[in-house]
C-alpha positions, 0 to 999 in steps of 0.5 A: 699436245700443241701449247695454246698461243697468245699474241699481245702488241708488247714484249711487257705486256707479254711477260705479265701475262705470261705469269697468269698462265701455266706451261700450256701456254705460250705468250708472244709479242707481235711487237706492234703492228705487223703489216702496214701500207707501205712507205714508198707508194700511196698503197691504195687502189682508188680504181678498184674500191680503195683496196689498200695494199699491205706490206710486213714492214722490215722492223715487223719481219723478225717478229713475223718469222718468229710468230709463224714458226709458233703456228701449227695446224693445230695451235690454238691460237687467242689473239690478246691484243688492246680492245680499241680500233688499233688492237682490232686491226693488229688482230687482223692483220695476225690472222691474214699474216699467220693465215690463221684458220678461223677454227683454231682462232679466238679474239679476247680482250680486256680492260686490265691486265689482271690474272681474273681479268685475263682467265675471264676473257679467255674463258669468254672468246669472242668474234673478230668486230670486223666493223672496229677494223674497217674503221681503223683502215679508213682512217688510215686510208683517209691520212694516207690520201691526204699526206701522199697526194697534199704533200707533193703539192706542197713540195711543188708550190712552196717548198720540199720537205713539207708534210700536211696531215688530215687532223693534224694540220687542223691542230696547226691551225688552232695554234696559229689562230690563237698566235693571230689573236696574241698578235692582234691584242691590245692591253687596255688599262684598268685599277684597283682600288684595295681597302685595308680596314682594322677590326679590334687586333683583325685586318680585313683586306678588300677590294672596292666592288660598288660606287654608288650601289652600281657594281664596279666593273673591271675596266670601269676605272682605267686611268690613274687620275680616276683611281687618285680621285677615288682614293683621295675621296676614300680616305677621308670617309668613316666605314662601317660593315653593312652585311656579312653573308656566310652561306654553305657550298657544296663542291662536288666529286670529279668525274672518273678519268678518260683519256682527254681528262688525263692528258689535261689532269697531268699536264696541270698537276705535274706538267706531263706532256700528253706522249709522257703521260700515255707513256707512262700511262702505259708502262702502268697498264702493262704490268709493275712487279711489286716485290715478290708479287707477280707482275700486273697491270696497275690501271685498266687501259688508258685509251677511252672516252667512257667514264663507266666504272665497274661494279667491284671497283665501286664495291672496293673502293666504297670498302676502302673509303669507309674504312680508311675516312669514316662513314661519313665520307660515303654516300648513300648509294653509288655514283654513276657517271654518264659518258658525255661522248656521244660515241663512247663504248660503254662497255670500255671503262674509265682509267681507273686502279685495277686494284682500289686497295692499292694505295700510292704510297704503299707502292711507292718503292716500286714506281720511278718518280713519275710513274709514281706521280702519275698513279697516284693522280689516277687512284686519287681521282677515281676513290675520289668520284666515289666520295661525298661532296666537300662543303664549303663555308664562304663568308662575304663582309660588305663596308660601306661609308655612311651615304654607301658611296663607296663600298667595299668586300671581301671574301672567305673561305674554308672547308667545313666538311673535306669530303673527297678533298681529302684524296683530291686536292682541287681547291684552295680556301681562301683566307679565314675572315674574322668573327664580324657583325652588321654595323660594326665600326671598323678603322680605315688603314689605308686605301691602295691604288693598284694599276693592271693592264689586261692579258692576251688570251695564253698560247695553247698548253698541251692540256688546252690544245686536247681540251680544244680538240676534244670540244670540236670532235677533232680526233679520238682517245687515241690520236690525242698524243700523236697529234701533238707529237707529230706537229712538233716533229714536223717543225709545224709547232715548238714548245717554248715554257710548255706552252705551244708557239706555231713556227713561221713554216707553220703559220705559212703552211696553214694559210696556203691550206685554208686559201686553197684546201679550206675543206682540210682545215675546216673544224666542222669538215674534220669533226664530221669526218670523225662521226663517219668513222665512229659510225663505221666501227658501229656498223651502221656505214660502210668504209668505202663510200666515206672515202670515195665521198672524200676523195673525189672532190679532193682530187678534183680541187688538188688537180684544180690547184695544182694549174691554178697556184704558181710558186711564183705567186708566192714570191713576195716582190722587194725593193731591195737589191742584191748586193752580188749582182743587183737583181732585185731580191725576193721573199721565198719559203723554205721548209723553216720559214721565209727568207730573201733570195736573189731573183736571177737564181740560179745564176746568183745564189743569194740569200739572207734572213729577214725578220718579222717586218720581212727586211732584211736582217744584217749578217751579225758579227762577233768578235770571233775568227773561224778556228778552222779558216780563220774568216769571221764568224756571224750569226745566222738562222736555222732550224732551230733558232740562232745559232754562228757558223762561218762567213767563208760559207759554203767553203768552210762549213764551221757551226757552233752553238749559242750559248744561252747562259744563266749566271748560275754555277753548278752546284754538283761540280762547281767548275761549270756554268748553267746554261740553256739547252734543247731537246729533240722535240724544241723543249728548253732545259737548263744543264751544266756546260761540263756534259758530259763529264756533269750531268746536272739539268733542271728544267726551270731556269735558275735565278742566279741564287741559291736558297737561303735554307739549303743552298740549293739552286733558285729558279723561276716558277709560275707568275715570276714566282721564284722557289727552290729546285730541291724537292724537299725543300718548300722555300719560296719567295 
């Protein structure tokens, strides 16, 4: 008798699954997908109704050879791939490669890779959704179109090498938009006035809210000759409290997580980018040997827009909250949560445990650190949306001279009642104010004057940008991650301090694209194009004429373009002329940016840097000589930043690093410097110039000092904030 096959996307997902299943079974990996439009050609026929043309990629080859020789004629075979739009196309896309009979063919999927989970979906098969798939090969269909027909455009008309992406460059544009307000932003100044006032042994700080019962505004005092008149006025004056107000809050559970929340949950709390956190997202779905246990997935899948839970999640969880926190930290009847997404499956759940009574820390030794971390965030959050609210007691002071001139408060608050706070740590009381009543004298200590200037509105993290993304309509679970990576990857963007910077290339690339292809870039265009997409994976639109209705006016304005645009239009004219052969130079763009060029190319070939004010930047020297040519060294620009290379250049092609030093020494082998370096996708992390022989890195920059308690390295945290890189220690200062 022939073994029943199972095929999965993963080589982990396999083995777990394996493990539920007896001898009968045979349990394979595709490896991802198997068949693909192919890289050297568009791979889509626009002349016979968009038919796409699919090729085994080489990578796939091995892993095709290797399923097919596992087919017989009579093998059952069960398809167990993800049940997204992805996991959908994989599955057909094994059916047309294998030329698996539809008799012997069977689709099952599942939120979570448990043993009940797997054995209830195999006993429940279901039809193939071709609609899931249709919708999966028009949006690749729509990103093939844009990236194969718009990118030679731009090859043509500014520089090779670029790339544009139907959703990806509308990211692009978010980040760049956001730079322009930085940029345009102008700091206006503002004070606050601080009233420090003594009650018996008690102080209370507070802040000056009223002048003359009208509430005092942020930038209503902006200047210090005001700020001194106030405080001048103040400090002569007798105080006294005119009302304390204490008032009960409620602060409800959070919801269930999606894919967006979790991206942007773990990006906040533990500082994951969205790749990171979907890695390990996955490795926790996939399965975790936990001791002498069988393998089996921690979460359920990672990639949705639901927040439904399931009953026996609820069941347990509300078991376990009753028994680990008392009754009254469950509430009457369970919550339910309604999906916002309009297009969400409320088949599909939200990321949540598999198993609720798998605490964090009784697991702990099985997990790295941060599959650790981010576990506990998710069985922290979804035992918490099940919990009773946390009640806030607040309590305001109101101090006001005799003639209320001037008036004073401040705020407190503490947590009567935890609630879900005992799992999910969200807030943060502020300070517990002392037992106070109305008209009760109180001594002016001194009053300070503090000068503010206002802030520029932050570049994009990555939770900000999903968050942004996700507000739109722009994109799905699914292609949050990749978003980002790729716009990193193209040099479109760069991290600096976790926070995205749009590079010049990218900045020029988006405002060529909204002058000329406004459509792609348009938020509104991108949205209802997603809303096409869902409403095809639903059933109710056909694939076809979404792209056809696409296309054509693409087309239409990219051949438009291609007579209208000029590379010489985007030639920017100087007055600055070459010092090789007095030509006037240009302002030309190159895959990484703008640079000055010699109009009489390509008979002179000079070129030099400009800065931002698009001068030119002076070849800087260093004290240096070449050690392979003995010229001098200078300084130049690449893609990735600074760095020195020889002046007998293009003959003698010598480069070293810049090295960014920090004044630190290593503390494991006390012989090397720390200094800066970058990884592959632009991130700064700080490492000893002895690698490899020392492998000490930090990702936050070092101060210089060490910490007084355990002599372990000092380095810069948020708002200047400066605290120990040892996880153990908690010195701050």
């Amino acid at each position: 008798m022939s073994k029943k096959l199972a095929i999965v996307e993963s080589p982990t997902k396999a083995k777990t699954i394996s493990r539920f299943l007896g001898k009968e079974w045979d349990v394979q990996s595709s490896f991802g997908h198997i068949r693909d439009l192919p890289k050297s050609k568009l791979g889509v026929d626009p002349e016979n109704n968009f038919e796409p043309i699919y090729e085994i990629p080489i990578k796939a080859k091995k892993a095709v050879a290797n399923l097919k020789k596992r087919v017989t004629k009579d093998t059952e075979v069960y398809l167990a791939t993800d049940e997204d739009r992805e996991g959908e196309a994989i599955a057909w896309h094994l059916i047309h490669a294998l030329k698996l009979k539809p008799g012997n063919t069977k689709r099952i999927a599942f939120h979570e890779i448990t043993k009940i989970a797997v054995e209830e979906a195999i006993a429940n098969p279901r039809e193939l959704d071709v609609n899931m798939v249709n919708a999966q090969q028009a949006r690749r269909i729509l990103d093939r179109i844009v990236g194969y027909k718009l990118s030679p455009w731009l090859w043509k008309k500014v520089a090779k090498g670029l790339s544009a992406g139907r959703v990806q460059s509308v990211a692009v544009r978010l980040t760049v938009e956001r730079e322009k307000e930085i940029e345009a932003f102008k700091a206006d100044e503002y004070w606050t006035i601080l009233g420090e006032f003594k009650k018996g042994s008690d102080i209370l700080n507070t802040q000056l809210s009223k002048i003359n019962n009208k509430r005092v505004a942020k930038l209503d005092i902006n200047n210090e000759k005001d700020a001194a008149k106030i405080k001048k006025e103040a400090e002569v004056l007798d105080y006294t409290i005119t009302e304390v107000n204490s008032r009960k809050e409620k602060k409800n559970p959070p919801t269930p997580l999606t894919t967006s929340l979790l991206q942007q949950e773990a990006n906040r709390k533990l500082g994951f980018s969205s790749k990171q956190t979907m890695m390990l997202a996955q490795q926790l779905y996939e399965g975790i040997e936990l001791g002498g246990k069988e393998s089996e997935g921690l979460i359920t899948y990672m990639r949705t827009d639901s927040q439904n839970l399931s009953d026996k999640f609820i069941n347990d969880a509300r078991s376990l909250i009753e028994s680990k926190f008392g009754k009254e930290y469950l509430p009457k009847s369970a919550k339910v949560y309604k999906t916002k997404s309009k297009n969400a499956q409320e088949a599909h759940e939200a990321i949540r445990p598999t198993n609720a009574s798998n605490e964090p820390d009784n697991i702990k030794s099985y997990l790295n650190d941060k599959q650790y971390k981010l576990y506990k965030l998710i069985w922290s959050r979804s035992i918490a949306s099940q919990m009773n609210a946390a009640e806030i007691n607040v309590t305001s002071i109101s101090i006001e001279d005799k003639d209320s001139k001037y008036t004073f408060t401040t705020t407190g608050s503490v947590i009567a009642f935890p609630g879900y706070l005992e799992v999910y740590t969200n807030f943060k009381g502020s300070d517990l104010l002392p037992a106070c009543s109305e008209k009760d004298k109180v001594d002016l200590e001194k009053i300070i004057n503090e000068q503010h200037f206002t802030k520029p509105p932050a570049r994009y993290s990555d939770a900000g940008l999903v968050k942004e993304l996700e507000k739109k309509g722009i994109g799905r679970p699914s292609t949050y991650a990749p978003i980002i990576s790729t716009i990193i990857a193209r040099n479109y963007v760069s991290r600096e301090e976790k926070r995205l910077k749009p590079t010049d290339i990218g900045t020029i690339v988006t405002e060529l694209l909204l002058k000329h292809f406004p459509d792609i870039l348009d938020y509104t265009f991108t949205a209802n194009m997603e809303e096409d997409l869902d409403e095809i994976s639903l059933g109710k639109k056909e694939w076809q004429p979404v792209i056809k209705n696409f296309y054509t006016p693409f087309m239409d304005n990219l051949e438009k373009k291609y007579e209208e645009v000029s590379k010489d239009d985007l030639v920017e004219k100087t007055d600055v002329q070459c010092d090789k052969c007095g030509a006037d130079m240009v302002i030309k763009m190159a895959r990484f940016g703008k640079f000055m060029a010699c109009s009489n190319y390509p008979d002179c070939k000079n070129t030099k840097n400009i800065g931002d004010d698009n001068k030119p930047e002076e070849k800087e020297k260093i004290e240096e000589q070449c050690e392979k040519c003995g010229s001098e060294m200078v300084v130049k620009h690449g893609r990735f930043g600074k760095f020195i290379a020889c002046s007998n250049y293009p003959d003698c092609k010598h480069t070293k690093q810049i090295v960014e030093e920090t004044g630190a020494a290593c503390p494991d082998c006390k012989k090397g410097k720390i200094v800066a370096k970058g990884t592959k996708t632009g991130r700064t992390f700080y490492a000893c110039d002895q690698y490899p022989n020392c492998k000490f890195a930090l990702w936050q920059k070092p101060n210089g000092e060490t910490c007084p308690d355990c002599k372990s390295l000092l380095v810069f945290g948020k708002d200047d904030k400066i605290f120990c890189s040892s996880k153990e220690c908690k010195f701050e200062k």
